[in-house]
C-alpha positions as CSV (number, residue, x, y, z in Angstrom):
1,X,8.3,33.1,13.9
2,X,4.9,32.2,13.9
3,X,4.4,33.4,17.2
4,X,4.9,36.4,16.2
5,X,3.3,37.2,12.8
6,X,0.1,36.1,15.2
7,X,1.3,38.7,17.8
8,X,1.3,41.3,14.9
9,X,-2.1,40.3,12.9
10,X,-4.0,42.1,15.9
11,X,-4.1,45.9,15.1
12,X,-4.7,46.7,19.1
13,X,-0.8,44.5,19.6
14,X,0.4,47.0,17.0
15,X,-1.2,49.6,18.3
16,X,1.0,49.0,21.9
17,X,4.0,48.7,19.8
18,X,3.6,51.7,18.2
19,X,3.1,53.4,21.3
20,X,6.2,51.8,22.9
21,X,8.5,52.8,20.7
22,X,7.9,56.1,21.5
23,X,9.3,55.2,25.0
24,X,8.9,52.5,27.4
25,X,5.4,52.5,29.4
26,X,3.6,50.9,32.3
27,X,0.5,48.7,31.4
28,X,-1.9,51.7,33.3
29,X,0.1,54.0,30.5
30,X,-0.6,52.0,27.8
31,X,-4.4,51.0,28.8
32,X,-5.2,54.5,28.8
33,X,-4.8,54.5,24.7
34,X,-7.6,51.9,24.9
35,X,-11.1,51.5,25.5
36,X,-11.0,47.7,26.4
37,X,-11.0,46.0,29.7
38,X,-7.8,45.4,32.3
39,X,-8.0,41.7,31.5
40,X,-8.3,42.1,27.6
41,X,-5.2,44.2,28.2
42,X,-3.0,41.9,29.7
43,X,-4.0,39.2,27.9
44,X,-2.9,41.3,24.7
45,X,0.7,41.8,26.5
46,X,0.7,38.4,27.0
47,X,0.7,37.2,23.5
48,X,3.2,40.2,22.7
49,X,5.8,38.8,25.7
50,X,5.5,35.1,24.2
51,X,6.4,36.5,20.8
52,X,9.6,38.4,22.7
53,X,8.3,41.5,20.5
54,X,8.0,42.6,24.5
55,X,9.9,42.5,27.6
56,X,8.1,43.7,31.1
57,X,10.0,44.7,34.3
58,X,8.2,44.5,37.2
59,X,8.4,47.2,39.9
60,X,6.6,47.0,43.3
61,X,2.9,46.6,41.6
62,X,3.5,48.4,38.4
63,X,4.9,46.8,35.2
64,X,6.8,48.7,32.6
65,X,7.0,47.7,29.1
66,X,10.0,47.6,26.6
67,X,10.0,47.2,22.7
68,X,12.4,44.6,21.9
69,X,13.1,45.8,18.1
70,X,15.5,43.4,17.1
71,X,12.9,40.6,17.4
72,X,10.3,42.6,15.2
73,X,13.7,43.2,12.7
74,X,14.2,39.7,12.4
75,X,10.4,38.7,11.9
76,X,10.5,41.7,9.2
77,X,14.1,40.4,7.7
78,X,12.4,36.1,7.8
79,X,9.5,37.6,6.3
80,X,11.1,39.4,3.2
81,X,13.1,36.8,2.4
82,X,10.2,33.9,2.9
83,X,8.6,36.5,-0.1
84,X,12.0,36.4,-1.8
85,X,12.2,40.5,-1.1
86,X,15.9,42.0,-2.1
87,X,16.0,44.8,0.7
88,X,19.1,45.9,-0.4
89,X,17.7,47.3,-4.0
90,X,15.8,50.5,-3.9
91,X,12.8,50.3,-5.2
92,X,11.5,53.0,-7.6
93,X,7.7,53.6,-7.7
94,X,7.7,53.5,-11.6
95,X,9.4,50.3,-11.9
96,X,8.2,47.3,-13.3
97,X,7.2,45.0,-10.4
98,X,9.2,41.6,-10.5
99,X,8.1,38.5,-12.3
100,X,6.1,35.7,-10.4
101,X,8.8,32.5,-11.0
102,X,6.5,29.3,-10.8
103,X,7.7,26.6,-8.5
């Protein structure tokens, strides 16, 4: 889990996400939203494929990118209940927020 709450602490790694869920992309695709270099780049898909937030396929010398959104669910679904969130009320803008319990 750590791996990736790292992957997502860098706005440029959310950045890429964002832009893959739009659809899939190749690297060149996704560089173009950038102004940073080739190696920056991969070394930013790199730490996104370690934290499986990513999958690559590989094509002659071009490499696509996937989303994988169920890792990103679970970190988001480890993360509220680490923070003891209840996703499953609604939450109403004037309610009172909920009281710290000391440990």
């Amino acid at each position: 889990m750590n791996t990736v709450f790292k992957a997502l602490a860098d706005p440029t790694r959310r950045r890429v996400l964002q832009l893959l869920r739009q659809r899939p992309m190749t690297a060149g695709e996704l560089a173009e939203h950038f102004d940073l270099s080739k190696p920056t780049m991969s070394a930013h898909f790199g730490v996104l494929k370690e934290a499986d937030l990513i999958e690559a396929t590989k094509s002659g010398r071009s490499v696509t990118y996937r989303i994988r959104m169920s890792v990103l669910q679970d970190a988001m679904l480890g993360f509220a209940s680490a923070v003891k969130l209840d996703l499953d009320q609604p939450v109403s803008a004037d309610a009172p927020a909920p009281e710290a319990t000391q440990p």
